[in-house]
Backbone as CSV, one residue per row, in Angstrom:
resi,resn,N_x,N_y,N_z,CA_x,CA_y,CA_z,C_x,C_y,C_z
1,UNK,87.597,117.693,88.886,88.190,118.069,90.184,89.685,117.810,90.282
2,UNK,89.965,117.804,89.317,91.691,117.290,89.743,92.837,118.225,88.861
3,UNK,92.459,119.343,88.700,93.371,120.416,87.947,94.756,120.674,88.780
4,UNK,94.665,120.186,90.525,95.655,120.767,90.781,95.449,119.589,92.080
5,UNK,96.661,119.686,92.863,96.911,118.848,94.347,96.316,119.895,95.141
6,UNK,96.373,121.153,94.968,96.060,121.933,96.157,94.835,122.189,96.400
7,UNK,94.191,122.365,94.914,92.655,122.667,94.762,91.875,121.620,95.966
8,UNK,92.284,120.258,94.994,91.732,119.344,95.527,91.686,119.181,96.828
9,UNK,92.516,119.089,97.735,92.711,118.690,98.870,92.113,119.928,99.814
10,UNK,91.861,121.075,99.310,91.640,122.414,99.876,89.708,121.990,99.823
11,UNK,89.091,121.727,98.711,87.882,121.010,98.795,87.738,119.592,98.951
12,UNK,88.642,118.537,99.601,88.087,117.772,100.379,88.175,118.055,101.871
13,UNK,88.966,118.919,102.428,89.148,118.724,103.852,88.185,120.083,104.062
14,UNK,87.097,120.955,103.209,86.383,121.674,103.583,87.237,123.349,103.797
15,UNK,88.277,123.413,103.519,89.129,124.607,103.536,90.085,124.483,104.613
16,UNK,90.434,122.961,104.933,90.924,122.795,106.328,92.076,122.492,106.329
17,UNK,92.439,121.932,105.201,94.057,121.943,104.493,94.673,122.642,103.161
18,UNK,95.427,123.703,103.659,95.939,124.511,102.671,97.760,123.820,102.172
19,UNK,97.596,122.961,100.973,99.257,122.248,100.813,99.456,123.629,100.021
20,UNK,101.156,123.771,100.297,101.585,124.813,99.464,102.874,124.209,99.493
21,UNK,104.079,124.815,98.159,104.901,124.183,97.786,105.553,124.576,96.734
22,UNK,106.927,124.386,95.970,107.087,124.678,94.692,107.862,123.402,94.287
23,UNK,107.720,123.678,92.571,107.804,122.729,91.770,109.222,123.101,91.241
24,UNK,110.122,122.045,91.133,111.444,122.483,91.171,112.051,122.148,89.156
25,UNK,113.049,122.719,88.526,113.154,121.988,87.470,113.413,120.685,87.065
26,UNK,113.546,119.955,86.072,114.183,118.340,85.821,115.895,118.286,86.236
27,UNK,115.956,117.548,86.983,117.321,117.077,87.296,117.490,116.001,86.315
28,UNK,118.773,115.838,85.293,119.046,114.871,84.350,120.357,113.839,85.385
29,UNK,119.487,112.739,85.179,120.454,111.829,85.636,121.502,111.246,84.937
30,UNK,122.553,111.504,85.033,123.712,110.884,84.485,123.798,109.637,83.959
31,UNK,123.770,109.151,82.864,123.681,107.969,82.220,122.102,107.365,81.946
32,UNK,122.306,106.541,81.417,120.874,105.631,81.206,119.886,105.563,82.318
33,UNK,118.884,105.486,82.583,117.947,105.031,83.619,118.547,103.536,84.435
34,UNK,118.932,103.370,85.235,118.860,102.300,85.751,117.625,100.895,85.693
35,UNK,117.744,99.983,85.640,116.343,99.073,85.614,116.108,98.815,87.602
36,UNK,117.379,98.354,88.007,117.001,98.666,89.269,117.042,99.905,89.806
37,UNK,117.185,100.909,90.268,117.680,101.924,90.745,118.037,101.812,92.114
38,UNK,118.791,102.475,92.394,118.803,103.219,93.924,118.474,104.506,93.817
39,UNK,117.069,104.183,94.571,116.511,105.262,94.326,116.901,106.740,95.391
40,UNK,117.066,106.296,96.518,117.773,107.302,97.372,118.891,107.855,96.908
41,UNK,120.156,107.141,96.301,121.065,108.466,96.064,120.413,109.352,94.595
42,UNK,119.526,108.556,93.831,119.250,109.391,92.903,118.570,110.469,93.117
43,UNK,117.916,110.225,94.596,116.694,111.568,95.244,117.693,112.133,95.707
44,UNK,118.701,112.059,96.135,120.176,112.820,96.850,120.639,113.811,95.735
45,UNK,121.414,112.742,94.695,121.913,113.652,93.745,121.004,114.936,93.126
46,UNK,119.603,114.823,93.053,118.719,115.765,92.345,118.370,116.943,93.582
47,UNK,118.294,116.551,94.868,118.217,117.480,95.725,119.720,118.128,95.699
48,UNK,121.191,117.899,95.829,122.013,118.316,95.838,122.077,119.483,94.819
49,UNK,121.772,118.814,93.666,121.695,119.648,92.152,121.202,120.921,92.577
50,UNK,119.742,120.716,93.404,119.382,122.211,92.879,119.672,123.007,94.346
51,UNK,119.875,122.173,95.332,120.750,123.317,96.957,121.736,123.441,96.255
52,UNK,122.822,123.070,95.122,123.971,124.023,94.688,123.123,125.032,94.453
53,UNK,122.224,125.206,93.680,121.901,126.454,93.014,120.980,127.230,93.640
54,UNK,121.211,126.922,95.167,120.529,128.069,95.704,119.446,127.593,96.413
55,UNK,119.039,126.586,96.027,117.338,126.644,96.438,117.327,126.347,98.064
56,UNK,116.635,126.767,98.621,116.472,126.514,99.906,114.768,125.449,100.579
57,UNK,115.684,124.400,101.099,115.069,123.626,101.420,114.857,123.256,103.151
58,UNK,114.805,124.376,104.245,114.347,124.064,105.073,112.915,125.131,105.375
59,UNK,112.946,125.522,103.619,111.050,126.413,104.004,110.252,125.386,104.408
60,UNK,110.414,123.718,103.972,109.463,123.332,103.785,109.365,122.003,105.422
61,UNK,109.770,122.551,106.340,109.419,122.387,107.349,108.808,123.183,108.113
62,UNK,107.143,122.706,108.046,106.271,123.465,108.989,106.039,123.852,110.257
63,UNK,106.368,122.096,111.066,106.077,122.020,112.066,107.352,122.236,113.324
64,UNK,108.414,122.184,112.142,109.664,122.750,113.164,109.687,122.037,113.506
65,UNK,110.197,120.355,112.797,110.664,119.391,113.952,112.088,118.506,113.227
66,UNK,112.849,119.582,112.195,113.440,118.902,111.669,113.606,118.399,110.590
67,UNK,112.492,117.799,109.842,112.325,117.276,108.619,111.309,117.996,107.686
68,UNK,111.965,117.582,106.183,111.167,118.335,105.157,109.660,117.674,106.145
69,UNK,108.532,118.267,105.067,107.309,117.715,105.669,106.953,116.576,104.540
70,UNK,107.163,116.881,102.831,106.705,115.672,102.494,107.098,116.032,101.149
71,UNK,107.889,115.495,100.622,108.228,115.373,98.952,107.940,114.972,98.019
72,UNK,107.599,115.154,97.026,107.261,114.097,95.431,108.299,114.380,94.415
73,UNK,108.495,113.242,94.178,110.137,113.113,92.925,109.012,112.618,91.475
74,UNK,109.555,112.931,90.746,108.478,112.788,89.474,109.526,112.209,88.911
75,UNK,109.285,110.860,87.777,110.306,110.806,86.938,110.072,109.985,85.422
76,UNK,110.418,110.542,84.647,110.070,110.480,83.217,110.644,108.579,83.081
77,UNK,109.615,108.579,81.566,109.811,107.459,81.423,108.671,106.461,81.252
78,UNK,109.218,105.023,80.950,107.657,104.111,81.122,107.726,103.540,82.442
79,UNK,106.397,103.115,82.808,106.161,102.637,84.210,106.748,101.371,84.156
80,UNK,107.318,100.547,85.576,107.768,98.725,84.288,106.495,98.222,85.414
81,UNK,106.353,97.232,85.974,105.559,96.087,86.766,105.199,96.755,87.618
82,UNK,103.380,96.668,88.283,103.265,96.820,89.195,103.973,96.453,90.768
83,UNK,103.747,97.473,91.347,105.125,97.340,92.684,106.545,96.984,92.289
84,UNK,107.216,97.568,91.111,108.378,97.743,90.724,108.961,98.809,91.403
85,UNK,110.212,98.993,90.919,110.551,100.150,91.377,110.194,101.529,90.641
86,UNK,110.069,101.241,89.177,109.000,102.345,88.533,108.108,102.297,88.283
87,UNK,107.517,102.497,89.382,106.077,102.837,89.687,105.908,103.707,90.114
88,UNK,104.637,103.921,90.766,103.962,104.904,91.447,103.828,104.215,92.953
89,UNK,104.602,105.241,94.231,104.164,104.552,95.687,104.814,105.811,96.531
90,UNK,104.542,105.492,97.597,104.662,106.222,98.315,105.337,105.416,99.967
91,UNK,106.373,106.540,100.763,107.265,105.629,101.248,107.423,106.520,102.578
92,UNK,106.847,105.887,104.237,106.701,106.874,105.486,108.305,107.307,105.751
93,UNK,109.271,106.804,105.409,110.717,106.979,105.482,111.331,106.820,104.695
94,UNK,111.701,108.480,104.897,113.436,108.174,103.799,114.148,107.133,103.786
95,UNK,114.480,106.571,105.073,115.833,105.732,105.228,116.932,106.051,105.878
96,UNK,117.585,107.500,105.443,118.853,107.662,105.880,118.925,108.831,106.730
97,UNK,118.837,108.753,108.003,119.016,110.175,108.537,119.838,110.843,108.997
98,UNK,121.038,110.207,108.049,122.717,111.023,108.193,122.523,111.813,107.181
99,UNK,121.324,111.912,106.053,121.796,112.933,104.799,120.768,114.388,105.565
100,UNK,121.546,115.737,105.213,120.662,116.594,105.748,120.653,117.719,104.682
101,UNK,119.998,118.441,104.285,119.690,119.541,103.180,119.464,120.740,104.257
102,UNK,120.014,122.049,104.295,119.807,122.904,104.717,119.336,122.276,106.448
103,UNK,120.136,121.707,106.366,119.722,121.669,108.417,118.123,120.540,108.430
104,UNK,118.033,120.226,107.015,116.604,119.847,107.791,117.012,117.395,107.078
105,UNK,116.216,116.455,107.774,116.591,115.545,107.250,115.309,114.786,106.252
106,UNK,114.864,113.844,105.795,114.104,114.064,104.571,113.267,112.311,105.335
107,UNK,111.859,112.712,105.657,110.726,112.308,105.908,110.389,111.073,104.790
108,UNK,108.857,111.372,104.806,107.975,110.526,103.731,108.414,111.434,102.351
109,UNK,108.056,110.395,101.299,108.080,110.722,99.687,107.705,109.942,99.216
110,UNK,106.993,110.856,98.356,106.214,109.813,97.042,107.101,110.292,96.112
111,UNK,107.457,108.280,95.263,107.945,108.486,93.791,107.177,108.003,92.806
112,UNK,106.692,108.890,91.973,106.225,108.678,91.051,106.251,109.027,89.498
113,UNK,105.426,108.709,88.330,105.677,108.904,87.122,105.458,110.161,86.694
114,UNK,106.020,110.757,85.986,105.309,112.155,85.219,103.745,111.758,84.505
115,UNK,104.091,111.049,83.450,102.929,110.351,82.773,102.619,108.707,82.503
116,UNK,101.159,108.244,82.787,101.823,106.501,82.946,101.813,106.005,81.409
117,UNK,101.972,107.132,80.283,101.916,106.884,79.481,103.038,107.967,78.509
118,UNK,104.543,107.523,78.549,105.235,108.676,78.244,104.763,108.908,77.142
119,UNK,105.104,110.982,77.325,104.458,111.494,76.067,102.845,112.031,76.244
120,UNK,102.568,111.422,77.389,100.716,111.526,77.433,100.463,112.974,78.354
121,UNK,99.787,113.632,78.037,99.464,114.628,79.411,99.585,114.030,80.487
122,UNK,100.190,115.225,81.694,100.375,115.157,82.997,98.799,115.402,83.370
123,UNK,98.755,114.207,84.372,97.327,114.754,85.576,98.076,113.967,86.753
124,UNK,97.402,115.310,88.175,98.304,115.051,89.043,96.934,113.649,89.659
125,UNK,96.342,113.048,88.899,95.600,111.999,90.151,96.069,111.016,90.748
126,UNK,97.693,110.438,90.246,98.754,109.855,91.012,98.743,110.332,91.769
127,UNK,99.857,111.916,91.960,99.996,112.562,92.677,99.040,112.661,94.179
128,UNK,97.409,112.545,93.794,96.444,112.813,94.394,95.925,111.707,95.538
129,UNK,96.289,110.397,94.861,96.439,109.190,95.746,97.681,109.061,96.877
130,UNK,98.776,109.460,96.270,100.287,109.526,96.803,99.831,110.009,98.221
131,UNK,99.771,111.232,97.808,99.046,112.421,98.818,98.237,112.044,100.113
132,UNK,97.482,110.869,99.851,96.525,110.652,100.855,96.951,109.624,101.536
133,UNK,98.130,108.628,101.156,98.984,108.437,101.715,100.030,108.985,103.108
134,UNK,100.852,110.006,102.375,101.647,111.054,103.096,100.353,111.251,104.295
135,UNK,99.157,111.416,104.141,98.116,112.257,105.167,97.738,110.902,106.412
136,UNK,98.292,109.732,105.625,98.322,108.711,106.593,97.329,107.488,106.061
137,UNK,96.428,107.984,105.088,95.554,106.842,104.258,95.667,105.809,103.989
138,UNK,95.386,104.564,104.341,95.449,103.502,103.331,95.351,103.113,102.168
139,UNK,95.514,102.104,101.258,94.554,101.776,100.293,93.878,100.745,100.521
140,UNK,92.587,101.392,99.614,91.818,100.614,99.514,91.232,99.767,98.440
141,UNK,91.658,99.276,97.671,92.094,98.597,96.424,92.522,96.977,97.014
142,UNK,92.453,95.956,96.401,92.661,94.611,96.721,94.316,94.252,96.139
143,UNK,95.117,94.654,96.866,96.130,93.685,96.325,96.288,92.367,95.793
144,UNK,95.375,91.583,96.784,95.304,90.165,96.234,93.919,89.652,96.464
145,UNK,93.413,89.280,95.547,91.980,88.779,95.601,92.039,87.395,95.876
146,UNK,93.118,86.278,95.958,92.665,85.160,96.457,92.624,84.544,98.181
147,UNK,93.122,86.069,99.050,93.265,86.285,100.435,92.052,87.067,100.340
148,UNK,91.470,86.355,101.761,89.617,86.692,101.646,88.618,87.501,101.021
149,UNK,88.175,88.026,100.977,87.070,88.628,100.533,87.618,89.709,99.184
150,UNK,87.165,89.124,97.722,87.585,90.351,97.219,87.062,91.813,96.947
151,UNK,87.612,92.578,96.540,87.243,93.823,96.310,87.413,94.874,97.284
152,UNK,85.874,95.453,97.615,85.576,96.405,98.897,84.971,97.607,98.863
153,UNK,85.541,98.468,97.969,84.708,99.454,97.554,84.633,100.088,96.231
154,UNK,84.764,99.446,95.155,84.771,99.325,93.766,84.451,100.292,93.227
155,UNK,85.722,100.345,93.360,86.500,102.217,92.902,86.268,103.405,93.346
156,UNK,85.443,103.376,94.328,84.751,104.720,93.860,85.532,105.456,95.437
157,UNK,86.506,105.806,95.141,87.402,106.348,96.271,88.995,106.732,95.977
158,UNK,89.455,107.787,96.296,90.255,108.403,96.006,91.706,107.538,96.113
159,UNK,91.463,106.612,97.014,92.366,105.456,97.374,91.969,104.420,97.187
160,UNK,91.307,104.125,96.379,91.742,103.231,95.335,91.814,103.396,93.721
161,UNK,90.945,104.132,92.933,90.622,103.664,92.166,91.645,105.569,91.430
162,UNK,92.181,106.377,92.268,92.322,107.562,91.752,91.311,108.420,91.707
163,UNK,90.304,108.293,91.845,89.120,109.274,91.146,88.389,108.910,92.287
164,UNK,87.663,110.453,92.248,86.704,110.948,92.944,87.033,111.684,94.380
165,UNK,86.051,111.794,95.752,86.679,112.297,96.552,87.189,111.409,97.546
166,UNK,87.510,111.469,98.996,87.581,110.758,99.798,86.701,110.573,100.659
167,UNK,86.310,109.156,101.191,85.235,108.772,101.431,84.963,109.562,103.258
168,UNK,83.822,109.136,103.466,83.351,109.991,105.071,84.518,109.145,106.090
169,UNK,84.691,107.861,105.850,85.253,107.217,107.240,87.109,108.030,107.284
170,UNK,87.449,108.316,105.396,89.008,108.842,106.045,88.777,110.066,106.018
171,UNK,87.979,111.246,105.556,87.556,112.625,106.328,87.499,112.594,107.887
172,UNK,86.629,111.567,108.222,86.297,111.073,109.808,88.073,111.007,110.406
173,UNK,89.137,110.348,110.114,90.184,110.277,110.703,90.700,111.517,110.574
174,UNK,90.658,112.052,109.350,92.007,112.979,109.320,90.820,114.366,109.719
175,UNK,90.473,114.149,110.544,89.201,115.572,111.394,88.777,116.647,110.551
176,UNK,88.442,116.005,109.123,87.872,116.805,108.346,86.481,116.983,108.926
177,UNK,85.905,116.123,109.275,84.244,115.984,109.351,84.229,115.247,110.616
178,UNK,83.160,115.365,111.318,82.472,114.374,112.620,81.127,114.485,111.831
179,UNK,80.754,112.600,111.834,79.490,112.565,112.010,78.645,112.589,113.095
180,UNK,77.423,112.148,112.460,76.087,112.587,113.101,76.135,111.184,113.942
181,UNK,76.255,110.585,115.213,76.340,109.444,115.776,74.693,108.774,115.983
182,UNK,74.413,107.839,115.837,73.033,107.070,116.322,73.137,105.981,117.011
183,UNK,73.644,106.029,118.020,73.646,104.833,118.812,72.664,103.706,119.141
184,UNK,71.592,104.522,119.356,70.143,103.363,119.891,69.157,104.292,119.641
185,UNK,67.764,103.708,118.967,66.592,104.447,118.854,66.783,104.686,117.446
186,UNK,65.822,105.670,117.324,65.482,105.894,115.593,65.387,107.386,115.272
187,UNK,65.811,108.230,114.254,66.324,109.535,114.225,65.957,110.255,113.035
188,UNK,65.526,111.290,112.405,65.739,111.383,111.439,66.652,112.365,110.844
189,UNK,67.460,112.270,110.130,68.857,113.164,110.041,68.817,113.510,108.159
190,UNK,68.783,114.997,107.863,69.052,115.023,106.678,70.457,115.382,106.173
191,UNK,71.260,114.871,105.514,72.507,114.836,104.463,72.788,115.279,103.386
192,UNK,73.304,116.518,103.839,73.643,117.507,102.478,74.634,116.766,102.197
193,UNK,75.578,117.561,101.018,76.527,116.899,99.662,77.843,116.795,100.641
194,UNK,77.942,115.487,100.768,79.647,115.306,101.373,80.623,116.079,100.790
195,UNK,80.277,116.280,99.405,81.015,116.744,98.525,81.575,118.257,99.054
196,UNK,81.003,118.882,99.307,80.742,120.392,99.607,80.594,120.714,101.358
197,UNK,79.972,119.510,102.112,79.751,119.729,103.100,80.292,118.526,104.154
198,UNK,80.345,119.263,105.244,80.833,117.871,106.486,79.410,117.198,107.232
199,UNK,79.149,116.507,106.275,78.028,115.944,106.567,78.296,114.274,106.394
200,UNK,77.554,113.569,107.449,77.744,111.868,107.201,77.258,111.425,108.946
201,UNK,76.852,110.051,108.707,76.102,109.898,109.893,76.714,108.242,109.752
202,UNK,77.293,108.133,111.614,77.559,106.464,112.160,76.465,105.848,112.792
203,UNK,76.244,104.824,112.076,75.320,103.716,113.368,76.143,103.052,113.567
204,UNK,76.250,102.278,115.069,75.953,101.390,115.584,75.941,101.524,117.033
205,UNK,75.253,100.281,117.667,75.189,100.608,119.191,76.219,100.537,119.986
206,UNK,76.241,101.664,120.760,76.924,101.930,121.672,78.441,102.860,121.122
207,UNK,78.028,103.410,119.765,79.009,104.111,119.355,79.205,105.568,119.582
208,UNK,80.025,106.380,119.459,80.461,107.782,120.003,81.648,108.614,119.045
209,UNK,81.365,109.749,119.150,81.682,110.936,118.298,83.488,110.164,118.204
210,UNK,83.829,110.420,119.876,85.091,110.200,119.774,85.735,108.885,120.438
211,UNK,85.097,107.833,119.777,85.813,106.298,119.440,85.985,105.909,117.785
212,UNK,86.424,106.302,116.854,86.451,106.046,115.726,86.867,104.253,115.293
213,UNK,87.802,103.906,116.354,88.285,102.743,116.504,87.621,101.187,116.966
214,UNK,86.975,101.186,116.057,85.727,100.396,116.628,85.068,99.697,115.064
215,UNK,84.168,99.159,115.185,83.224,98.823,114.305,82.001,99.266,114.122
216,UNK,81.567,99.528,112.812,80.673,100.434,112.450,79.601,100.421,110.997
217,UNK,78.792,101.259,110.959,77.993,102.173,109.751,78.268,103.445,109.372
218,UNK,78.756,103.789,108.480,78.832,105.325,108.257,78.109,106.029,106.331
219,UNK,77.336,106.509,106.671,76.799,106.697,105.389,76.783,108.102,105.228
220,UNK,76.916,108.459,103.730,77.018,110.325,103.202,76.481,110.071,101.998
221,UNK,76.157,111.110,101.640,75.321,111.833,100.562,75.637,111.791,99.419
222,UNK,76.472,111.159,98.642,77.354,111.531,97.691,76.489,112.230,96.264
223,UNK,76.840,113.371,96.295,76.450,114.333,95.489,77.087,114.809,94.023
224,UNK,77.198,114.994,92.896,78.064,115.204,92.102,78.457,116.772,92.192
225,UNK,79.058,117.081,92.973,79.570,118.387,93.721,80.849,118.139,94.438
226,UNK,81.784,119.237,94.480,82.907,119.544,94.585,83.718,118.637,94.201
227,UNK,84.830,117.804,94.858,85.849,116.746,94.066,84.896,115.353,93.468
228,UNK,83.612,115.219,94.005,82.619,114.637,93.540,82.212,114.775,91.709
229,UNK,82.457,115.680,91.425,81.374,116.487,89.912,81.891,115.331,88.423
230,UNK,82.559,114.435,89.348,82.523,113.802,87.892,82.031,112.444,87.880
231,UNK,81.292,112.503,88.585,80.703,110.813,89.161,79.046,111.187,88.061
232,UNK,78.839,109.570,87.815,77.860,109.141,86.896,76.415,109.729,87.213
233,UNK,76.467,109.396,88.794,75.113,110.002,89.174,75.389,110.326,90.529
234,UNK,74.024,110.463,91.427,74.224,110.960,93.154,73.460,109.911,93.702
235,UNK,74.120,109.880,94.967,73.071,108.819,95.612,73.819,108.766,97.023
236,UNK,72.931,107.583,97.801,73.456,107.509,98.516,74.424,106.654,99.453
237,UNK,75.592,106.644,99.684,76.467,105.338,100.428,76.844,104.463,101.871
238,UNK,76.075,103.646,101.892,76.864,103.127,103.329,77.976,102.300,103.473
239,UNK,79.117,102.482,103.644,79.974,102.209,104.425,79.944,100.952,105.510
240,UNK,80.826,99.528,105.506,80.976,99.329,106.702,82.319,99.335,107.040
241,UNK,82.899,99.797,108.224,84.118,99.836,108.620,84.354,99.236,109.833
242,UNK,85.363,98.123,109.867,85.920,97.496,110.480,87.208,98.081,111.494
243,UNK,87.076,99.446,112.076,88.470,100.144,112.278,88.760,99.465,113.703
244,UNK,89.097,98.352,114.429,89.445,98.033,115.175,91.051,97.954,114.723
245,UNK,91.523,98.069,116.142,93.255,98.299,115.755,93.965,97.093,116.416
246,UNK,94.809,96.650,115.834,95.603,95.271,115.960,96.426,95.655,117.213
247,UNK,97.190,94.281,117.772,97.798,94.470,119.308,98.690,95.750,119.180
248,UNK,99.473,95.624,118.494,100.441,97.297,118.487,99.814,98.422,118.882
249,UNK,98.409,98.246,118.409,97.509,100.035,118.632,97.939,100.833,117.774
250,UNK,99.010,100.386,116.875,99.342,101.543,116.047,99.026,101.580,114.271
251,UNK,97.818,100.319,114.217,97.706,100.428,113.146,96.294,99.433,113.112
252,UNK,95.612,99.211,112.131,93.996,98.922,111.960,94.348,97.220,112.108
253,UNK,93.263,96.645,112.277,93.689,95.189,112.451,93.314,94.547,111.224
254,UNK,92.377,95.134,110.473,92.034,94.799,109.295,92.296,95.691,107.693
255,UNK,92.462,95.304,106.746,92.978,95.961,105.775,91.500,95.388,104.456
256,UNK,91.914,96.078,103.474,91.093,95.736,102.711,92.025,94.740,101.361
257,UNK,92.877,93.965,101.530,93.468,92.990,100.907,93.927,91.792,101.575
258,UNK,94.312,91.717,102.511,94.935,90.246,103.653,94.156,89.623,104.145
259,UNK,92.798,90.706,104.858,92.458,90.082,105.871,91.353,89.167,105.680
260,UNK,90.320,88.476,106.686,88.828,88.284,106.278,87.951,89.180,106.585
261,UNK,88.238,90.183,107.172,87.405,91.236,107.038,87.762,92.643,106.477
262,UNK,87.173,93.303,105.498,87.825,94.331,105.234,87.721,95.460,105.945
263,UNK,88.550,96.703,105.985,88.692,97.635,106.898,87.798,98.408,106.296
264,UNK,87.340,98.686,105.207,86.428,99.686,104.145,85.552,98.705,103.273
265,UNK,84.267,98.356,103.484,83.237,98.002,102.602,82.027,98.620,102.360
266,UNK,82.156,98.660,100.800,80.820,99.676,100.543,79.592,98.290,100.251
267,UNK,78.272,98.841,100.623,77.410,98.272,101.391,76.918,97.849,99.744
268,UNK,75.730,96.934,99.353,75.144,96.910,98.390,73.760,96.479,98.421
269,UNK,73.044,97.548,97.644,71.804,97.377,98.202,70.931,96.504,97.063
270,UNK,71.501,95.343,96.113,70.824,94.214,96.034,71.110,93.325,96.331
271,UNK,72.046,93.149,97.086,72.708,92.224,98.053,73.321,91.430,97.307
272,UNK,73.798,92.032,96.217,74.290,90.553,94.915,75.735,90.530,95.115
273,UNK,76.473,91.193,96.190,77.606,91.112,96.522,78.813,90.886,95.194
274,UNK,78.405,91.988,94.007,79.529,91.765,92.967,80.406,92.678,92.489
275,UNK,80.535,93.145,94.148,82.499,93.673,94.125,82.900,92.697,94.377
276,UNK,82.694,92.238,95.875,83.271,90.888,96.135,83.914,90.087,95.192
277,UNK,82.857,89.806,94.333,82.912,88.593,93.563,84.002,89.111,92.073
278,UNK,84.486,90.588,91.854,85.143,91.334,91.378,84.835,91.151,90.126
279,UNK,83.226,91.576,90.276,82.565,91.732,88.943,81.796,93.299,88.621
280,UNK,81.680,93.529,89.556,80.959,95.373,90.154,81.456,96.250,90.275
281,UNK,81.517,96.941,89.898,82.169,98.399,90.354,81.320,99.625,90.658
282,UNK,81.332,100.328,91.817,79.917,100.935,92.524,79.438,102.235,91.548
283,UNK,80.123,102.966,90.942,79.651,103.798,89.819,80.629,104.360,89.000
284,UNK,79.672,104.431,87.911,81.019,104.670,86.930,81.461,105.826,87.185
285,UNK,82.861,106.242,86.791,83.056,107.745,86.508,83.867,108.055,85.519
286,UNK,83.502,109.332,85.068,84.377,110.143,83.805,85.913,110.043,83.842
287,UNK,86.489,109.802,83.359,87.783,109.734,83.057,88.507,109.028,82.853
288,UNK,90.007,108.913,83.618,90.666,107.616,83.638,90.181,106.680,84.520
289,UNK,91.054,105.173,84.395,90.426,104.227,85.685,92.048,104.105,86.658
C-alpha cells in the first residue's frame, strides 16, 4: 500500500481526500551540508531557486487563505540522531511570516530524508507518517518509556510504526468514518474491513456520535485489505482512547509518551500486557519497521 502519498491517503480517507501536487527538481546547496543547519533559509534559498525559474507557487493554496497548504523538503544524505536536525519531522509553522513566494506565506512542512539509508530506494512511508501529521495526527510511538506506561499500540499504526493504515479513532477525527455508538444495552453489529470500509463501533456509557472528546472503546475489523494488505493476518482490534482535552481545549490531555494514561491503547486479549512492558508488538508486518 505505499507506492504513492496520494494512493494511500485517497484509500484511507475512503475517496475523501484527494492530495495533489508536484514534485519539484534538486536544489544544490552551496557548500558542504551544514551539521547544524538553518534550516529555514535553506527552505528559502531552494524555494527562491526554482520561483526564479518560473515556477509558480500560489497554485498550492486551496483554501484561499494565504498560505501554501503544506510542503515536504526532501534532503539527501545520512540521517544523524534521532530528533536531530537530520531527521525526519514535521513542523505546524514555518516561523517567518515576512518571507512570501508569489503572494502566498509558507505554513506547516515536513523535512525529511530522501532515503534513511543513502543510496537505498526511495519509499514515501516517511513521507506517509509526515503527512498525518500536517492532517493534524499525533504520534503514537513512546518517546520515552521511563514516563508512565510504556508502549501503546505496538506498531501497528501508521503513526507510529510507518506501516499499515490509520487506526478507527484518527479516521474518527479527521471525519473519515463515524462509528456505530453503543451506549447502554447489548447490540449486535457486524464489521466489514476498516480497510476498505467506514466501519468501527464506540462503547461506552453515555457516549455519542458527536462527542469524540471523551473516554472510550472503539473497535474495527482489521482486514488485510486496502492500505491494510500487508499485515500478517486479520482480526480483530479494540482500542482504548483517552481523548479528553487538557485546560486549553486545544489539545488532548493525554499523549501516548508523558502521560499516565495513554491517549491510544490497543487492548490485549491475554491480558499479558507486553507492549507495555515493551516486549510485544501487536502484529507483524511485511516490510520495513
Amino acid at each position: 500500500p505505499y507506492e504513492s502519498l496520494s494512493s494511500y491517503y485517497r484509500r484511507a480517507s475512503y475517496n475523501l481526500l484527494n492530495i495533489t501536487g508536484n514534485t519539484l527538481d534538486w536544489y544544490r546547496w552551496p557548500g558542504n551540508r551544514p551539521e547544524q543547519p538553518d534550516i529555514r533559509s535553506m527552505i528559502k534559498a531552494a524555494i527562491n531557486h526554482h520561483h526564479s525559474l518560473g515556477h509558480d507557487f500560489s497554485q498550492y493554496d486551496s483554501d484561499n487563505n494565504g498560505e501554501i497548504d503544506y510542503f515536504m523538503v526532501f534532503w539527501s544524505g545520512p540521517a544523524g540522531a534521532w530528533a536531530s536536525d537530520w531527521w525526519a519531522w514535521y513542523s505546524f509553522d514555518f516561523g517567518d511570516p515576512t518571507f512570501t513566494v508569489d503572494g502566498k506565506t509558507l505554513g506547516g512542512f515536513a523535512w525529511l530524508w530522501e532515503a534513511s539509508s543513502p543510496g537505498s530506494a526511495f519509499t514515501p512511508r516517511v513521507a506517509l507518517h509526515e503527512t498525518g501529521h500536517a492532517l493534524g495526527l499525533p504520534d503514537y510511538y513512546d518517546y520515552d518509556d521511563s514516563v508512565g506506561p510504556r508502549g501503546g499500540v505496538g506498531g501497528l499504526d501508521m503513526m507510529d510504526a510507518n506501516q499499515g493504515d490509520h487506526n478507527a479513532f484518527s479516521k474518527w477525527m479527521l471525519d473519515w468514518l463515524t462509528p456505530t455508538v453503543v451506549s447502554s444495552g447489548s447490540t449486535t453489529i457486524a464489521l466489514t474491513a476498516s480497510g476498505t470500509s467506514r466501519s468501527a463501533v464506540l462503547v461506552w456509557p453515555g457516549a455519542s456520535p458527536g462527542s469524540p472528546f471523551t473516554e472510550f472503546f472503539i473497535a474495527q475489523n482489521r482486514q488485510r485489505s486496502g492500505n491494510d494488505t500487508s499485515l500478517a493476518c486479520d482480526g480483530m482490534l479494540i482500542w482504548h482512547v483517552d481523548a479528553r482535552l487538557d485546560s486549553s481545549g486545544n489539545d488532548f490531555l493525554s499523549n501516548n509518551s508523558y502521560t499516565t494514561h495513554k491517549l491510544l491503547r490497543l487492548m490485549e486479549a491475554d491480558g499479558l500486557e507486553q507492549i507495555e512492558a515493551g516486549s510485544g508488538v501487536a502484529l507483524l508486518i511485511e516490510g520495513e519497521g
